[in-house]
Each structure stands twice: as structure tokens, then as C-alpha cells.
C-alpha positions, -999 to +999 in steps of 0.1 A: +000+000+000+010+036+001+041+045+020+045+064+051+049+107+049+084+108+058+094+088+024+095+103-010+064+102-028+066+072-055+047+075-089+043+044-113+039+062-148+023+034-171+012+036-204-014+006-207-026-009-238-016-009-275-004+032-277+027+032-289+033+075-283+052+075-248+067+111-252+040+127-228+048+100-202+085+102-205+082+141-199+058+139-170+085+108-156+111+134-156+089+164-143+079+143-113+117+130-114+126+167-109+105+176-084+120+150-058+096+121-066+104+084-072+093+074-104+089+035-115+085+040-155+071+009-169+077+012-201+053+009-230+021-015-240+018-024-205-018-043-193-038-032-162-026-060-139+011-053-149+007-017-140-015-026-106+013-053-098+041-030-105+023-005-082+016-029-055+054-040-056+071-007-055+050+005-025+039+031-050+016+062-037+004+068-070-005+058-105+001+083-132-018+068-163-011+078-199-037+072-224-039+082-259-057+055-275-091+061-272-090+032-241-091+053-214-127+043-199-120+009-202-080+013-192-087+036-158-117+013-149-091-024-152-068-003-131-087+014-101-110-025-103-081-042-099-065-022-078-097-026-054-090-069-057-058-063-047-065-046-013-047-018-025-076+016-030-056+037-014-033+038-045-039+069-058-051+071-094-044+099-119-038+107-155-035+122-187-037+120-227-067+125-251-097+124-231-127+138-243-144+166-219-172+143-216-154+117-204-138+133-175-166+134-152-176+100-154-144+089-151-135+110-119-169+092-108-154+055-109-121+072-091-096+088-112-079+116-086-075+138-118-071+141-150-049+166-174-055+166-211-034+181-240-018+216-227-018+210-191+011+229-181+040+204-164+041+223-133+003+218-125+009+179-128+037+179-106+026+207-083-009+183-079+006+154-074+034+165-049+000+182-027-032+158-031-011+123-039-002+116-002-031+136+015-055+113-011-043+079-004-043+087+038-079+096+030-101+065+042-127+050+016 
């Protein structure tokens, strides 16, 4: 589960499924990197229950989600359902990529943390997950 406040925060940065564009990803790995949190990269084409073991093995506070394949309802909800098998809620779940405005309420409802879409600035992702990650995944429920 999530590790204690006196550790660095760690982020898994996944990109699940078939998108093969990891450039977003790889410059919100180093943002985070930057701004003094572990980051466990897993690399490209990864499934839910690679990212959710991944997560669960690292001790990982969050999950940082890339999605630009048109997946995302079906990618978030494999995550945060598996996560929920494994015991393990109180990951945090975030992310970012194409993601239509109508798709961001509904899937904030089934327990993404947040979401950033195309022209997010870097420093709002990092500066959100450096203050809600930690204070989210203490948060009972």
C-alpha cells in the first residue's frame, strides 16, 4: 500500500494498452523525477494487472496513467477495479492524454484523482501530485 509521509512520494507512470506515443509519459516521468519524486517507469504496451502489480510491488503512492488511444474508460476502470482486488484503494489514481471533456466526469466518478488533457502545463501535474497524492491515499474510503 502507500508508503509512510516521511518517504518520498513514488509514482508508477504506465502507459497501458496498445499506444505506442510514450513522449508525454517520459516528460511527466522526468517532471515528477525533478521535483524530488520516485518514479517507477514501466515502459510501453503495459496491461492493467502489470501496472497494478508494478504499483503494489514498488509500494507506489500513485499511479500516473497515460492514455492516448481512445482506451481510457475501459484502461482507468481495469486499473482502479483491480486495484480494489488487490487490497490496494488507497493507491492513488491519476492521468492524462486525449480524453474527451465528456469523459472526465464520469471517469473522476469511478475514481480517477485527476485528469490533465493536452496543454496542461508540467508544473500543475507535478505541483498536484506533490500536494493531493499523499493527502488522497491517507484519506479512508
Amino acid at each position: 500500500m502507500a508508503s509512510g509521509s516521511s518517504s518520498a512520494l513514488r509514482i508508477v507512470v504506465a502507459k497501458p494498452g496498445l499506444d505506442g506515443h510514450d513522449r508525454g509519459a517520459k516528460v511527466i516521468a522526468r517532471a515528477l523525477r525533478d521535483a524530488g519524486v520516485e518514479v517507477i517507469y514501466t515502459g510501453l504496451h503495459q496491461t492493467a494487472r502489470q501496472i497494478v502489480e508494478t504499483a503494489v510491488q514498488e509500494d507506489a503512492d500513485g499511479i500516473g496513467l497515460s492514455v492516448l488511444s481512445g482506451a481510457h474508460m475501459t484502461l482507468f476502470a481495469d486499473v482502479l477495479g483491480l486495484l480494489r482486488e488487490r487490497d490496494a484503494a488507497d493507491i492513488v489514481v491519476f492521468g492524462g492524454g486525449i480524453i474527451p471533456q465528456a469523459d472526465i466526469a464520469p471517469l473522476r466518478a469511478l475514481g480517477v484523482a485527476a485528469l490533465f488533457t493536452p496543454g496542461t502545463p508540467v508544473g500543475e501535474i507535478t505541483d498536484w501530485v506533490r500536494t493531493h497524492v499523499r493527502s488522497l491515499s491517507a484519506t479512508p474510503g
